[in-house]
BAKE-792132 format. One record per residue: residue in three letters; x, y, z of N, C-alpha, C, CB in turn. Coordinates in steps of 0.2 Angstrom, whole numbers, plus 5000, padded with zeros to 4 digits. Glycine has a CB too. Layout:
N
ALAXYZXYZXYZXYZ;...
***
This chain:
200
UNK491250625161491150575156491750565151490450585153;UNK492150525150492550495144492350465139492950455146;UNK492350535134492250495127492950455124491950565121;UNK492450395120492850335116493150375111492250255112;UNK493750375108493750405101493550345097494350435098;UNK493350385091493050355085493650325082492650405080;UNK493850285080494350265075494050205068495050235080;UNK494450225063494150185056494550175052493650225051;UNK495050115049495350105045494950105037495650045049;UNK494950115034494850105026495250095021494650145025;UNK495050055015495450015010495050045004495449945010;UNK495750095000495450104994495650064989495450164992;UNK495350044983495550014979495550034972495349974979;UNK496150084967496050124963496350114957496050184965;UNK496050104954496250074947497250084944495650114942;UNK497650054943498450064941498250114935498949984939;UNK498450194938498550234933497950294932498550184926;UNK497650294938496950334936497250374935496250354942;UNK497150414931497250514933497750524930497450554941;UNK498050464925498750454922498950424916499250434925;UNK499050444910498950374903499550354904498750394893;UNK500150384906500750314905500750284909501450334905;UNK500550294916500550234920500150194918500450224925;UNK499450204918498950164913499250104907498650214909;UNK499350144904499650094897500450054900499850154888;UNK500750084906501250044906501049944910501850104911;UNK500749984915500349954918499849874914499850014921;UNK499449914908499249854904499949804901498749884897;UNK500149834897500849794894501049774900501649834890;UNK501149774906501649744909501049684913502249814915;UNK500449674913500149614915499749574907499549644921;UNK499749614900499749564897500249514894499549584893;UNK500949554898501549494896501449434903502549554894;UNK501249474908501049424915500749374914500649444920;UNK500049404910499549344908499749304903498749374906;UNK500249334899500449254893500949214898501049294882;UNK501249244900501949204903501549134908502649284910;UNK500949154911500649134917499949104912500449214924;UNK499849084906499349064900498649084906499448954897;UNK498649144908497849174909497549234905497649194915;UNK496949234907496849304904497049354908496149324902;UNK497049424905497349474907496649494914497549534900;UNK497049534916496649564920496549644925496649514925;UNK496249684929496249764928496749754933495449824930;UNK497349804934497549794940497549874945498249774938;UNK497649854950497349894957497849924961497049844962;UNK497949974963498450004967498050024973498850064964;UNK498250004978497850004986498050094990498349924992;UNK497850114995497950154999497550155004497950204996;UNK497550185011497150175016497050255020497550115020;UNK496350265021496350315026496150295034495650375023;UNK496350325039496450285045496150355047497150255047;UNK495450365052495250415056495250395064494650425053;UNK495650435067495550425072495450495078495950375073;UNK494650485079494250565084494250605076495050635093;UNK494550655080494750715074494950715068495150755076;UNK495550695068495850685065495850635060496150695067;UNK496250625052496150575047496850595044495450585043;UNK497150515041497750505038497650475031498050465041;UNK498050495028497950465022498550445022497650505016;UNK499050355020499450335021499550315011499350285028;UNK499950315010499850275002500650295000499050324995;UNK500850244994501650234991501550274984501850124989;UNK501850354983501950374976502650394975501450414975;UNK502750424968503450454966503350514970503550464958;UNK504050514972504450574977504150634973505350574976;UNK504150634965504350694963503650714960504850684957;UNK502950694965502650694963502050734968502550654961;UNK502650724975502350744983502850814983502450664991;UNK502650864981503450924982503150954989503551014973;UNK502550944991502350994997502650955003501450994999;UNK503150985009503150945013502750945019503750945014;UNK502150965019501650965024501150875022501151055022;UNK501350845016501050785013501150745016501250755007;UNK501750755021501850675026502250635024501350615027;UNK502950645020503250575018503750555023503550585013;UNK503550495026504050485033504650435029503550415040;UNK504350425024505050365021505150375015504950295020;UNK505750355011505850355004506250285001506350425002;UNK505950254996506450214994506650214985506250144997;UNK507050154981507250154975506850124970507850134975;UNK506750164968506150124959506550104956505750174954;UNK506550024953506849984948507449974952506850024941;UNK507750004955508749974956509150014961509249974948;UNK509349984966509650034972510050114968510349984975;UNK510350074963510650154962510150204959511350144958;UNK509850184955509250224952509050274958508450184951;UNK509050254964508650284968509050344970508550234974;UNK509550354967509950434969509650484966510750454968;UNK509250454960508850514958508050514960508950524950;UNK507950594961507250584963506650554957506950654966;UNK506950564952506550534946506450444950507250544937;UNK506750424951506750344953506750344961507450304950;UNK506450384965506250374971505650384974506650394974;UNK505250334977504650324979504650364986504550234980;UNK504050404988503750404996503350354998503450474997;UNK503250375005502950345008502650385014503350305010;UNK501950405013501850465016501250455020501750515012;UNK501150475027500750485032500450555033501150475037;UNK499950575028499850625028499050645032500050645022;UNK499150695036498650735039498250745037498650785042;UNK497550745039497150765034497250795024496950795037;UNK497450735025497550745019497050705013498250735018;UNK497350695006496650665002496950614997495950724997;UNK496750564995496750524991496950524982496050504992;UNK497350564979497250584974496750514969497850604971;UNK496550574964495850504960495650454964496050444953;UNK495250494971494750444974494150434972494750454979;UNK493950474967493250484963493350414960493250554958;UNK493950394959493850334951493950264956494750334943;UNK494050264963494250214965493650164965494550224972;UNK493650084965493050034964493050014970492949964959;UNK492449974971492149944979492549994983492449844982;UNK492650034987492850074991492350134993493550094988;UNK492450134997493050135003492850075007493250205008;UNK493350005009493149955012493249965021493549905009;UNK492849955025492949955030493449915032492349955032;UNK494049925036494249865036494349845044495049855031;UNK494449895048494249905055494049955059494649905058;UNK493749955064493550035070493850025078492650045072;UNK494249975077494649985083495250035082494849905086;UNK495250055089495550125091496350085091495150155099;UNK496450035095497150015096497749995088497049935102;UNK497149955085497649935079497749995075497349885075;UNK497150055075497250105070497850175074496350145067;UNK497850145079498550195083499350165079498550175096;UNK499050095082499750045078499950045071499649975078;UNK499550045068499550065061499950135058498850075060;UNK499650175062499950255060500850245065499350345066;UNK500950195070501550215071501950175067501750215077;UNK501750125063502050065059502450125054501549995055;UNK502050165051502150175045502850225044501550195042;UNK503350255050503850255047504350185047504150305049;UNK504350145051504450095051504850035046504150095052;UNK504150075040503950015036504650015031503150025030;UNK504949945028505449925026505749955020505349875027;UNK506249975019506350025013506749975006506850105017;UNK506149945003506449894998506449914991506149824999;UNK506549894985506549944978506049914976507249944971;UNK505749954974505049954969504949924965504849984967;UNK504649884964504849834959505049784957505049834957;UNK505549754962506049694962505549664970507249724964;UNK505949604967505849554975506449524975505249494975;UNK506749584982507449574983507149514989507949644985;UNK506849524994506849454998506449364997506649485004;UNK506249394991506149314989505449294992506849244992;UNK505149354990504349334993504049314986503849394997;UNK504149294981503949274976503349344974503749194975;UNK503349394977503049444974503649514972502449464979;UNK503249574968503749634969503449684974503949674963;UNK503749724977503749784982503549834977504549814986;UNK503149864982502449924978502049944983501949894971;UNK501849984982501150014985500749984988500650034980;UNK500449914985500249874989500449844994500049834987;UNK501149824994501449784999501449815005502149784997;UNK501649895003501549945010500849935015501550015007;UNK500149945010499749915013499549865019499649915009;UNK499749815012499849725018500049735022500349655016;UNK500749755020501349735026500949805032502449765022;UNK500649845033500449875037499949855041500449925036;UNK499449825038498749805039499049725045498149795029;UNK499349695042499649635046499949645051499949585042;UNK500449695050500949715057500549755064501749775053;UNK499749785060499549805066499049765070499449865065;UNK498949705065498549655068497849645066498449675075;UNK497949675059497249675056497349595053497049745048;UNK496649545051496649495048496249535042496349445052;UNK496749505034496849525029496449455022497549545031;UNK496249445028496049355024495449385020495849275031;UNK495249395022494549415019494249495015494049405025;UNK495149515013494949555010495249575000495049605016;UNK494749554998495049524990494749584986494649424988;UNK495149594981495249644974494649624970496049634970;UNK494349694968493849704966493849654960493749774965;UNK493149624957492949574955493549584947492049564955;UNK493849524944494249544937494649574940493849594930;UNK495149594948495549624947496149584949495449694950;UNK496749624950497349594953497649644957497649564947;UNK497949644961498349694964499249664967497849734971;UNK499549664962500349644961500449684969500849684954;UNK500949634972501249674977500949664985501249754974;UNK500449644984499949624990500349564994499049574986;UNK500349514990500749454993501649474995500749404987;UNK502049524994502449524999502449575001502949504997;UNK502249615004502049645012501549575016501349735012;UNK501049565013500949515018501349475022500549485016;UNK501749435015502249385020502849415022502549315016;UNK503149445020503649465022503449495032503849535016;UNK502649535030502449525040502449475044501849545042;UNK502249425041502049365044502749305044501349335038;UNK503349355041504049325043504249365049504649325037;UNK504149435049504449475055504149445061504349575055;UNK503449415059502849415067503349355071501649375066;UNK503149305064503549245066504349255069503649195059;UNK504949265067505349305071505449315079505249355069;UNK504749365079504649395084504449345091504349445082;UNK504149295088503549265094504049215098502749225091;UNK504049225102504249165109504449085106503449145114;UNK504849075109505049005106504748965114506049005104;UNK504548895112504248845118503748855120504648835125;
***
């Protein structure tokens, strides 16, 4: 008999800064000057991550500071520059990008609505885990390709959840929230798909 594996894509959604007061407070200033510049009210903002189970095994995929992952058993397949290319020669200003094995969620206790289901097919959550050294190595912060959003955490998300064929339409930030950075991983995938597909 051939067992199915199990596989589970999941969406956490955990508040910018849990487990940390400077990001926290850096995080509020930098969307109350959003919300005057943009005449709204302010709002909570969100940093994304995803656990992806498949059979046995479970990943925990998410965008943090280099200098914050020292174990190299954590999975970091990628690195890029916080705030400005050259920044990025120090680890102080460089981001990971990590695929880690059973590994866990820091402050997943504090995360809202979560953990979202977002798929259980087995093919996209295989696609998923191989996207993510892949994924494009842009500064943190900036929106160097003109998606009118900035690169972060979230983007990684998007841009992975779309490149492996998840539909992403129907999955929105916890009620009062906002999650910067959503919007370019999304389009920036939906420019590589476009690219890629057949012409005629």
């Amino acid at each position: 008999m051939t067992t199915v594996p199990v596989a589970g894509v999941l969406l956490y959604w955990l508040p910018l800064g849990a487990g940390g007061h400077f990001v926290r407070w850096n995080g509020r200033l930098y969307e109350a000057l959003a919300a005057r510049r943009d005449h709204r009210a302010a709002r909570a903002l969100y940093h994304s991550a995803l656990e992806v189970r498949l059979g046995p095994d479970r990943f925990v995929i998410e965008m943090a500071p280099v200098w914050m992952i020292r174990d190299a058993g954590r999975g970091v397949v990628r690195e890029g520059p916080v705030g400005a290319r050259w920044l990025g020669r120090s680890a102080a200003f460089r981001y990971g990008v990590r695929r880690w094995r059973m590994g866990r969620i820091p402050d997943v206790a504090e995360a809202v609505d979560s953990p979202r289901q977002v798929s259980r097919d087995v093919d996209r959550a295989e696609r998923l885990l191989d996207l993510v050294p892949q994924v494009p190595v842009l500064t943190w912060g900036r929106d160097e390709l003109r998606t009118g959003d900035m690169w972060n955490s979230n983007s990684l998300i998007s841009w992975l959840l779309v490149r492996s064929g998840h539909d992403i339409g129907t999955i929105a930030v916890p009620a009062h929230g906002r999650a910067p950075g959503w919007d370019a991983g999304r389009i920036l995938a939906g420019r590589q798909q476009l690219a890629r597909s057949p012409v005629g």
